[in-house]
TORVEXRO-459922 format. One record per residue (C-alpha): x negated, y negated, z. Coordinates in steps of 0.2 Angstrom, whole numbers, plus 2048, in hexadecimal, padded with zeros to 3 digits. Each point is the difference from the previous one (the first is absolute). Last residue first. Example, Ala and Ser with C-alpha at 12.3 -4.5 7.8 and 13.67 -1.06 7.14 Angstrom:
2
+-----+-----+-----+
:  xx :  yy :  zz :
+-----+-----+-----+
: 7BC : 805 : 824 :
: 806 : 811 : 803 :
+-----+-----+-----+
This chain:
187
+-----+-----+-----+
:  xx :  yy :  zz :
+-----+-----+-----+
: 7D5 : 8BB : 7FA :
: 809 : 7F2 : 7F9 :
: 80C : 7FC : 80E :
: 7FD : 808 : 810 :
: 805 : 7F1 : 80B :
: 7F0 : 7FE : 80A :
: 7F6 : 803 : 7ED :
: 80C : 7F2 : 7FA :
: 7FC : 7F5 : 80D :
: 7ED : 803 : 7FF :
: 801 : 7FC : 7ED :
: 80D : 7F3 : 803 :
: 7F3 : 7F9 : 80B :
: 7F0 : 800 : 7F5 :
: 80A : 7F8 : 7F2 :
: 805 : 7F2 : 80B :
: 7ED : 7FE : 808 :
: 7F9 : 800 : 7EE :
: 80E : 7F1 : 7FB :
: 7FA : 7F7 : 811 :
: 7EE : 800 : 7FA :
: 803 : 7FC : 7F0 :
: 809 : 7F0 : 807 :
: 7F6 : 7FB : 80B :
: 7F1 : 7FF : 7F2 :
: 807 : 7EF : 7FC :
: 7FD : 7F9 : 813 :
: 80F : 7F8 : 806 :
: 807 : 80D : 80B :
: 7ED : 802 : 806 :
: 7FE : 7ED : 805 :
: 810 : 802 : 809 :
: 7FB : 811 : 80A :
: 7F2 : 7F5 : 807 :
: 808 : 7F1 : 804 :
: 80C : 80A : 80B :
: 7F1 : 807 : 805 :
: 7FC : 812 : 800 :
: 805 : 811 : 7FB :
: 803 : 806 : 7EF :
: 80A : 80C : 7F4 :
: 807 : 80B : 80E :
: 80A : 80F : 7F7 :
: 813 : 803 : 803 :
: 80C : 80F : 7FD :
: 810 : 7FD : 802 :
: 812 : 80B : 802 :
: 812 : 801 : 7FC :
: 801 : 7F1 : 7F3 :
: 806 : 80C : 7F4 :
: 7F2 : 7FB : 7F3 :
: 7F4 : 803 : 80F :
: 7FA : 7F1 : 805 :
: 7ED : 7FA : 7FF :
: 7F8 : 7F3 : 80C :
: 7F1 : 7F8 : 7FC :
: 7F7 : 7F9 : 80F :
: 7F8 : 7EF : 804 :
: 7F9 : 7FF : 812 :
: 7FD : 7F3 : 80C :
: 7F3 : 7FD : 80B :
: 800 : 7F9 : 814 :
: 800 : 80E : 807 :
: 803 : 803 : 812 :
: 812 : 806 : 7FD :
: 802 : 808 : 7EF :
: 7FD : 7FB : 7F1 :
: 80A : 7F3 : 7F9 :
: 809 : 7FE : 7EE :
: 801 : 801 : 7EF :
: 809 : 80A : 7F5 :
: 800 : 805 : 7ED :
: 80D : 808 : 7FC :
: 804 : 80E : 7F2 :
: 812 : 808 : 7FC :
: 804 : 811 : 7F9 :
: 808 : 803 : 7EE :
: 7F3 : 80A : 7F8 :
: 7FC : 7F3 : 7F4 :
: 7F8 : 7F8 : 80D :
: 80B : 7F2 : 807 :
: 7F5 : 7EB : 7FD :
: 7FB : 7FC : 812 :
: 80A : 7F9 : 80E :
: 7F4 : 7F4 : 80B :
: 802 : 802 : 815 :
: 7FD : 7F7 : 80F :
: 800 : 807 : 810 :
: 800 : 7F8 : 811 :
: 7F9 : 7F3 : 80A :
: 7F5 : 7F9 : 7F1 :
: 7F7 : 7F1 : 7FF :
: 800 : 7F2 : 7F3 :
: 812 : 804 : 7F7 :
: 7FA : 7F7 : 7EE :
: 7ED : 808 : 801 :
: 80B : 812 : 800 :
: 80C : 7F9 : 7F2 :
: 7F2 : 7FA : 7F5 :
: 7F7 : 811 : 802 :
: 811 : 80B : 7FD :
: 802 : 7F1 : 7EE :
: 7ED : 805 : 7FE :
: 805 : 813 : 802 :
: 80F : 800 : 7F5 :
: 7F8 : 7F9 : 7F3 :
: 7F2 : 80D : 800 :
: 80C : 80C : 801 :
: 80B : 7FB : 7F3 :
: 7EF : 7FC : 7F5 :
: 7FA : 813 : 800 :
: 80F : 807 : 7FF :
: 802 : 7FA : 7ED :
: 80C : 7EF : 800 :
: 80A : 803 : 7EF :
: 810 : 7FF : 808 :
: 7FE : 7F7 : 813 :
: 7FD : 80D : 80D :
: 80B : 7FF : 80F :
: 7F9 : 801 : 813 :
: 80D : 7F6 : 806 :
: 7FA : 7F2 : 805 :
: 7F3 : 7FD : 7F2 :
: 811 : 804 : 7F4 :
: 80A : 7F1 : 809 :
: 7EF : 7F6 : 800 :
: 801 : 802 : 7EB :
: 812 : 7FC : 800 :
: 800 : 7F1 : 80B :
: 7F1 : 7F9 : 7F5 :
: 808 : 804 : 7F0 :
: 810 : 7F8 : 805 :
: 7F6 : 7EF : 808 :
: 7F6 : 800 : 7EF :
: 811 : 801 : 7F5 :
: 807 : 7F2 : 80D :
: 7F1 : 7F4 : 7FD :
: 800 : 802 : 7ED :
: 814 : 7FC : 801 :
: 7FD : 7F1 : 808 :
: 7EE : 7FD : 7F4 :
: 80C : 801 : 7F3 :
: 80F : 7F5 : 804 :
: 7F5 : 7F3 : 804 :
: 7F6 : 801 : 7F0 :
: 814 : 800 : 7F7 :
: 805 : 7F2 : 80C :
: 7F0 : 7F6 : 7FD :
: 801 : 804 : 7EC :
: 812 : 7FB : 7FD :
: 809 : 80F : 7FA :
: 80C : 803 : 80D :
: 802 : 7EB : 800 :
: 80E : 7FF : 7F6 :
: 80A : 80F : 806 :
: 7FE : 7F7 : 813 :
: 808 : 7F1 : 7F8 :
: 80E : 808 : 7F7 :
: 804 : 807 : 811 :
: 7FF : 7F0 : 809 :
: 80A : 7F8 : 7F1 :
: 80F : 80F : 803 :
: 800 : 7FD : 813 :
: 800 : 7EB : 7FB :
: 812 : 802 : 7F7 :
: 807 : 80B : 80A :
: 7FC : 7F5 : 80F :
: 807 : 7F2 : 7F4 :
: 80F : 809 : 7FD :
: 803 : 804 : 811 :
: 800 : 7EF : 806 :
: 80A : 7FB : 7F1 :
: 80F : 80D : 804 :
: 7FF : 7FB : 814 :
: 7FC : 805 : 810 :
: 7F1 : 809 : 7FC :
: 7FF : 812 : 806 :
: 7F7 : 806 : 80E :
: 7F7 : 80F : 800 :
: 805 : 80D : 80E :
: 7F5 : 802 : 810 :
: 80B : 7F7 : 809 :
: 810 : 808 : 7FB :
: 7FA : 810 : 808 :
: 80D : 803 : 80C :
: 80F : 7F6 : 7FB :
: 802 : 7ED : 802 :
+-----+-----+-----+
């Protein structure tokens, strides 16, 4: 026997033998035709393909959470405020921070990048901060602005408030302003 063999399908040792496996492959398929339209299968079929549309819609909307991406016809507004609550959930998720943790936000029309991050304050504190953190469009430079300091708690009750979001749009504007003015752009 040659490599591979094994995993080959064996054929039936004789003409009738294979005739009838013929035979009851062609009334299996024939069956399952039959009952496509039978209304279990069909309602079974459904809620399968129901399940699955839900699971891709759900991978893609945490996909575009994750990466700071603005679904089409989302204004700013709710991007932002999305991508706070799912920050927030994220944050209540990890429990305590020894690091940084960041949340891309939607690209300014600009082209340069917008964090949020959260993370300790230096030793002998025991708050956190939450800071936007604006890129250059080259990525060659950051300006930041604190939002808040406080709890972990704290800075997740303010992610998920409604009134975040305006607040970290204002911030946004306000530091493209100041990074422009640094660059020299629109003087």
């Amino acid at each position: 026997m040659s490599r591979g063999d094994e995993n080959k399908p064996k054929l039936p040792a004789t003409r009738d033998a294979f005739k009838r496996q013929t035979e009851q492959v062609a009334r299996n398929i024939l069956d399952a035709l039959d009952r496509y339209d039978d209304p279990d299968v069909a309602a079974a079929r459904e809620q399968r393909e129901a399940a699955r549309d839900a699971h891709t819609i759900s991978t893609i909307e945490k996909f575009y959470l994750e990466t700071g991406q603005r679904d089409d016809g989302d204004s700013l507004q709710t991007s932002v405020a999305k991508m706070s609550a799912y920050f927030a959930a994220k944050l209540e998720a990890a429990g305590s921070l020894t690091g940084e943790l960041t949340q891309p936000l939607p690209q300014r029309d600009t082209g340069a990048r917008v964090e949020l991050e959260v993370g300790k304050l230096p030793a002998g504190d025991t708050r956190h901060y939450l800071q936007l953190v604006l890129y250059t469009p080259e990525g060659k430079g950051t300006t930041s602005q604190f939002l808040r300091r406080g709890s972990l708690g704290e800075l997740i009750a303010f992610l998920r408030e409604p009134p975040a979001a305006n607040e970290i749009i204002a911030a946004i504007d306000d530091l493209e302003t100041h990074q422009r003015h640094v660059r020299g752009i629109g003087r």
